[in-house]
N, CA, C and O atoms as a DFTB+ gen file, in Angstrom:
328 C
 N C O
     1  1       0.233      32.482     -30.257
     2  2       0.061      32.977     -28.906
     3  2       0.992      32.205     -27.970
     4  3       1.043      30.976     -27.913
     5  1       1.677      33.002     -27.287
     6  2       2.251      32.320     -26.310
     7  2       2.153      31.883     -24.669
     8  3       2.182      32.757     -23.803
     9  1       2.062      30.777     -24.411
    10  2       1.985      30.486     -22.961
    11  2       2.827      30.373     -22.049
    12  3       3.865      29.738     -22.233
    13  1       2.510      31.031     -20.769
    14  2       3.229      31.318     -19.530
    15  2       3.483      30.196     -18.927
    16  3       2.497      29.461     -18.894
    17  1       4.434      29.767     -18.427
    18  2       5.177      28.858     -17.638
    19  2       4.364      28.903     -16.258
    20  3       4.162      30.025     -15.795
    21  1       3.825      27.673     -15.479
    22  2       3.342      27.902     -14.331
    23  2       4.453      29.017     -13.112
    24  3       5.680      29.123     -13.118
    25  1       3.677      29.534     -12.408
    26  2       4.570      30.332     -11.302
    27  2       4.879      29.204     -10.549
    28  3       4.100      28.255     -10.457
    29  1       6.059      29.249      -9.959
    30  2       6.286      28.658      -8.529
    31  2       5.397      28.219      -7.342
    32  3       5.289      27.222      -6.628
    33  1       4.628      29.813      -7.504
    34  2       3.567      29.243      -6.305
    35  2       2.565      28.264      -6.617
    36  3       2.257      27.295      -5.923
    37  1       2.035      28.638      -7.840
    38  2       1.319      27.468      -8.424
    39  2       1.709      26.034      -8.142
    40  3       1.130      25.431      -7.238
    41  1       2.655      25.451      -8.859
    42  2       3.449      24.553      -8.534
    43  2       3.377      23.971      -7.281
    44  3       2.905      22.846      -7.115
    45  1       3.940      24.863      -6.126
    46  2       3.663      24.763      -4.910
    47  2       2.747      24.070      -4.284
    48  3       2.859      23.053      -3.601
    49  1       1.751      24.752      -4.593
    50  2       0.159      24.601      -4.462
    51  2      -0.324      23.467      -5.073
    52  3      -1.198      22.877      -4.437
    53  1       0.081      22.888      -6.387
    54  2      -0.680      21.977      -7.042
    55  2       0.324      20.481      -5.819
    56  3      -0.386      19.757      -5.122
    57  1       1.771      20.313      -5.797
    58  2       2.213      19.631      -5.251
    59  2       1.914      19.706      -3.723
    60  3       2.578      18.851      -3.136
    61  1       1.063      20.514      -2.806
    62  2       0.695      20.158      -1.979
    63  2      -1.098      19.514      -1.790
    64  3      -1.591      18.855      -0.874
    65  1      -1.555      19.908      -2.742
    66  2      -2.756      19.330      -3.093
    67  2      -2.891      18.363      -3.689
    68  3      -4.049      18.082      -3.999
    69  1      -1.584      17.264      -4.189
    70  2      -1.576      15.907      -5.369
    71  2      -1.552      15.237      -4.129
    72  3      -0.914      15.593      -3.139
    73  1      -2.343      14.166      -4.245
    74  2      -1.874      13.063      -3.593
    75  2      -0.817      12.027      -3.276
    76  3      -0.882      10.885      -2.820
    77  1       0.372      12.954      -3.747
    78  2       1.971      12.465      -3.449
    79  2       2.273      12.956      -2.257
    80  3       3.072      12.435      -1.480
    81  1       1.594      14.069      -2.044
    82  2       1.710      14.900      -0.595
    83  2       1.650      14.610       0.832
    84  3       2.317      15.482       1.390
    85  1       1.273      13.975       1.500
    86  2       0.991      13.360       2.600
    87  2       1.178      14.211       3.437
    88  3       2.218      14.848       3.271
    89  1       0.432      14.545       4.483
    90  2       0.573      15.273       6.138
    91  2       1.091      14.649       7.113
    92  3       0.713      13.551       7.522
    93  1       2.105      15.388       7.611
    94  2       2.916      14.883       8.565
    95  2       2.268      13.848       9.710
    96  3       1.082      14.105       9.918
    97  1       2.782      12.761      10.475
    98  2       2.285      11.986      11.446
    99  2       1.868      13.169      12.669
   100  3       2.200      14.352      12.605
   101  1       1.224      12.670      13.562
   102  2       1.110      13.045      15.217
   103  2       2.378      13.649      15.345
   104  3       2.786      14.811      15.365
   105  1       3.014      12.241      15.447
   106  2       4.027      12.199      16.041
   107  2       5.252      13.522      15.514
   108  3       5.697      14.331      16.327
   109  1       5.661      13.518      13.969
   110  2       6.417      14.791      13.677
   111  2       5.867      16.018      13.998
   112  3       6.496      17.075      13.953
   113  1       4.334      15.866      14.425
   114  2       4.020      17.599      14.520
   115  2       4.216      17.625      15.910
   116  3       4.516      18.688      16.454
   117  1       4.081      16.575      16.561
   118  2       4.465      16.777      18.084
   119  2       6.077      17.039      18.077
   120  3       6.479      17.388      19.187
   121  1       6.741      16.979      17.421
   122  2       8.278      16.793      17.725
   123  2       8.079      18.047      16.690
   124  3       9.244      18.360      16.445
   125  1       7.462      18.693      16.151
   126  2       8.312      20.074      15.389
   127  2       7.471      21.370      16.647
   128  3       7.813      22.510      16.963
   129  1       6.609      20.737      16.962
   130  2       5.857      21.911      18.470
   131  2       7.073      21.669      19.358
   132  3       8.124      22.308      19.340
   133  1       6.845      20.938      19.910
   134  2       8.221      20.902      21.115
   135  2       9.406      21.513      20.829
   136  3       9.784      22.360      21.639
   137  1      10.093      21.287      19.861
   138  2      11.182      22.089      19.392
   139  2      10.920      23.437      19.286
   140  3      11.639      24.346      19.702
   141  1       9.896      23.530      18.732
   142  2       9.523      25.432      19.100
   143  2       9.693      26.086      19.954
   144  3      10.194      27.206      20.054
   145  1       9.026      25.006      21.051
   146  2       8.493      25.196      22.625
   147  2      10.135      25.549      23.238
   148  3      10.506      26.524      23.891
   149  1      10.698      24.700      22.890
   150  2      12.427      24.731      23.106
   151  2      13.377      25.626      23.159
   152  3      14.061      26.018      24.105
   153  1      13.340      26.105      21.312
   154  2      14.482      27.023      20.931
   155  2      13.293      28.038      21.688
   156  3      13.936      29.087      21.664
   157  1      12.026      28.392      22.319
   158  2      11.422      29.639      22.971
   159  2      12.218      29.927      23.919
   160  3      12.696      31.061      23.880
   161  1      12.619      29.018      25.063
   162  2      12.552      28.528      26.269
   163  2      11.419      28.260      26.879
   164  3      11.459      28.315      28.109
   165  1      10.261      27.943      26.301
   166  2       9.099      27.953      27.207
   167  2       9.041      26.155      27.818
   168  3       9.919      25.371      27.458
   169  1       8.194      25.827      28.510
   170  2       8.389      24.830      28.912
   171  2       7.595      23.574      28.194
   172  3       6.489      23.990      27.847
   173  1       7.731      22.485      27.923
   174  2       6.982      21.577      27.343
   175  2       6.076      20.691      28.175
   176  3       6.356      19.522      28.439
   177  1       5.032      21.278      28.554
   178  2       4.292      20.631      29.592
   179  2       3.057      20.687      29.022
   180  3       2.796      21.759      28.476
   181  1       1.862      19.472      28.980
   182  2       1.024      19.414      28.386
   183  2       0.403      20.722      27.987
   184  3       0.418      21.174      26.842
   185  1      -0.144      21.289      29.040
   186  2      -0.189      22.566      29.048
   187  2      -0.128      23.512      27.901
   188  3      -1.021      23.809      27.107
   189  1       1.330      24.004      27.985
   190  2       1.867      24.134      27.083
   191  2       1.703      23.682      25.241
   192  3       1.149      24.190      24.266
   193  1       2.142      23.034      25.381
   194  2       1.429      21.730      23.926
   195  2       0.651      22.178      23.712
   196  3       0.680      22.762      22.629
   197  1      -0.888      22.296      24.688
   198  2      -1.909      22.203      23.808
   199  2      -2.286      23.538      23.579
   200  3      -3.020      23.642      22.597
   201  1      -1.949      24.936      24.342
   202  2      -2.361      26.126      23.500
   203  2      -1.195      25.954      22.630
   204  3      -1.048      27.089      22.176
   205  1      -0.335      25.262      22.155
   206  2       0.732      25.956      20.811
   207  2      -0.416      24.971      19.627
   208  3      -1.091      25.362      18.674
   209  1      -0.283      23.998      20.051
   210  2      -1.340      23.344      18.751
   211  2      -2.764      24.150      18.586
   212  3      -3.309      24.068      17.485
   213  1      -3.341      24.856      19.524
   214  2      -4.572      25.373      19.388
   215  2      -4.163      27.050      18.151
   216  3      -4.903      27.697      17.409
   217  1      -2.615      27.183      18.498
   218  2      -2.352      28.521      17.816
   219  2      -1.926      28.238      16.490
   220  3      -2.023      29.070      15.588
   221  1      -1.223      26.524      16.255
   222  2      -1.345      25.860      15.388
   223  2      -2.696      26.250      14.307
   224  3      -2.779      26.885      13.256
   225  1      -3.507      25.635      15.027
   226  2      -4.913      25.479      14.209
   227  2      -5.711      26.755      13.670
   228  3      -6.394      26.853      12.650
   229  1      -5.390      27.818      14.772
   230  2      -5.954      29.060      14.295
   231  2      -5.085      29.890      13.167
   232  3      -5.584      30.955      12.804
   233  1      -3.905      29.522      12.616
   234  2      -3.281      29.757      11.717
   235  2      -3.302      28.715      10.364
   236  3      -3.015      29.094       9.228
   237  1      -3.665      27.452      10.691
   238  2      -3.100      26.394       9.556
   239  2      -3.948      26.516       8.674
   240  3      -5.123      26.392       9.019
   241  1      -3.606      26.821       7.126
   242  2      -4.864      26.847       6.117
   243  2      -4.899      25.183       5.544
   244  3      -5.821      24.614       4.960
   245  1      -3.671      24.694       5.904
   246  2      -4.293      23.120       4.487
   247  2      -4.857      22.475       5.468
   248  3      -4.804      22.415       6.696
   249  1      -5.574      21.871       4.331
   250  2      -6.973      20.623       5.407
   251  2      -5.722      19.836       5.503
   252  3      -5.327      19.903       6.667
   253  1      -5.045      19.221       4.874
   254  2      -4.084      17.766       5.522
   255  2      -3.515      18.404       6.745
   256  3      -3.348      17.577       7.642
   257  1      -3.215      19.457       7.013
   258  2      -2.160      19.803       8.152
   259  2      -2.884      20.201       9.406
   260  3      -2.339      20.314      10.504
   261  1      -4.452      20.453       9.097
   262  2      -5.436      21.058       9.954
   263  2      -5.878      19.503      10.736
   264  3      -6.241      19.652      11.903
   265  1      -5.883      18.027      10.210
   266  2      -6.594      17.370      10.552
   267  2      -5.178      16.912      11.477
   268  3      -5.288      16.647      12.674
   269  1      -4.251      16.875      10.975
   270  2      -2.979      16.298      11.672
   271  2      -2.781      16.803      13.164
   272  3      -2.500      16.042      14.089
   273  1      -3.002      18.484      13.324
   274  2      -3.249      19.453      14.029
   275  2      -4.606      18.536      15.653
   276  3      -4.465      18.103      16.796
   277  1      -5.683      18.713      14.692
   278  2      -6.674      17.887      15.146
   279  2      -6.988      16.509      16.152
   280  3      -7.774      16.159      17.032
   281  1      -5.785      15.978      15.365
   282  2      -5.879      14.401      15.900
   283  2      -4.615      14.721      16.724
   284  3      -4.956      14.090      17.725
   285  1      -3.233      15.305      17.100
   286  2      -2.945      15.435      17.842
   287  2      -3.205      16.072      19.263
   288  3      -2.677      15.736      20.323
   289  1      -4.349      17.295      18.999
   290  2      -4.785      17.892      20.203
   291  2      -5.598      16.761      20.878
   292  3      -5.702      16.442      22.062
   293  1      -6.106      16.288      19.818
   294  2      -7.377      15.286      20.822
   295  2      -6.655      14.575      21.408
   296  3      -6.973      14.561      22.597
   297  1      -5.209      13.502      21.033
   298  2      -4.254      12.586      21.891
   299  2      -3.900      13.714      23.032
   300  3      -4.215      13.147      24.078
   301  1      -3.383      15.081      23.384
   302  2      -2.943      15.590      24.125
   303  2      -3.535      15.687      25.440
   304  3      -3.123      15.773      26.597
   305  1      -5.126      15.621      24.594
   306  2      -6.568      16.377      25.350
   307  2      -6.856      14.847      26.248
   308  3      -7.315      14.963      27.385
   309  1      -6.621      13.671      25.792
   310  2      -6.857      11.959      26.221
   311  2      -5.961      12.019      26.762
   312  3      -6.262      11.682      27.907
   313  1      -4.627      12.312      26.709
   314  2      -3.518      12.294      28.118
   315  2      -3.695      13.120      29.116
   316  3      -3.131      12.872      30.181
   317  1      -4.448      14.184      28.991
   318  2      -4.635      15.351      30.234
   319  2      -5.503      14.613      31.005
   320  3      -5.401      14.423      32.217
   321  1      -6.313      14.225      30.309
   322  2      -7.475      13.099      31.300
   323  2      -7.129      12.218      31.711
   324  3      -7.668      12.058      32.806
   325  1      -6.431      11.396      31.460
   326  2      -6.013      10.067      32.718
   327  2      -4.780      10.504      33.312
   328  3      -4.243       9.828      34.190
């Protein structure tokens, strides 16, 4: 009997779920939003920021990228306040 070679996506999937994987800092997801915000023309004002991370979150399926998501809104949400 012969066995199938994993798919790609598999692969994919298993290397974002190994713990070699790591989720991006605050800080790169703040600097890959802004750049969005950018090549849009829209403006980068807290504001701003925090519905793109909120549209972030309502799209992001991996838990590492959802919590990254997370802990940056809350820093955004602690700068709107003071």
């Amino acid at each position: 009997m012969r066995t199938q070679p994993p798919s790609a996506g598999r692969a994919i999937t298993d290397y974002f779920n190994s713990p070699a994987w790591h989720a991006p800092k605050e800080a790169e997801l703040l600097a890959a939003v802004m750049t969005e915000l950018m090549q849009t023309g829209q403006p980068t004002t807290t504001h701003s920021l925090i519905a793109s991370v909120l549209r972030k979150l309502e799209l992001e399926m991996n838990e590492g990228m959802l919590q990254g998501y997370r802990r940056l809104l809350a820093q955004l949400m602690e700068e709107k306040e003071q």
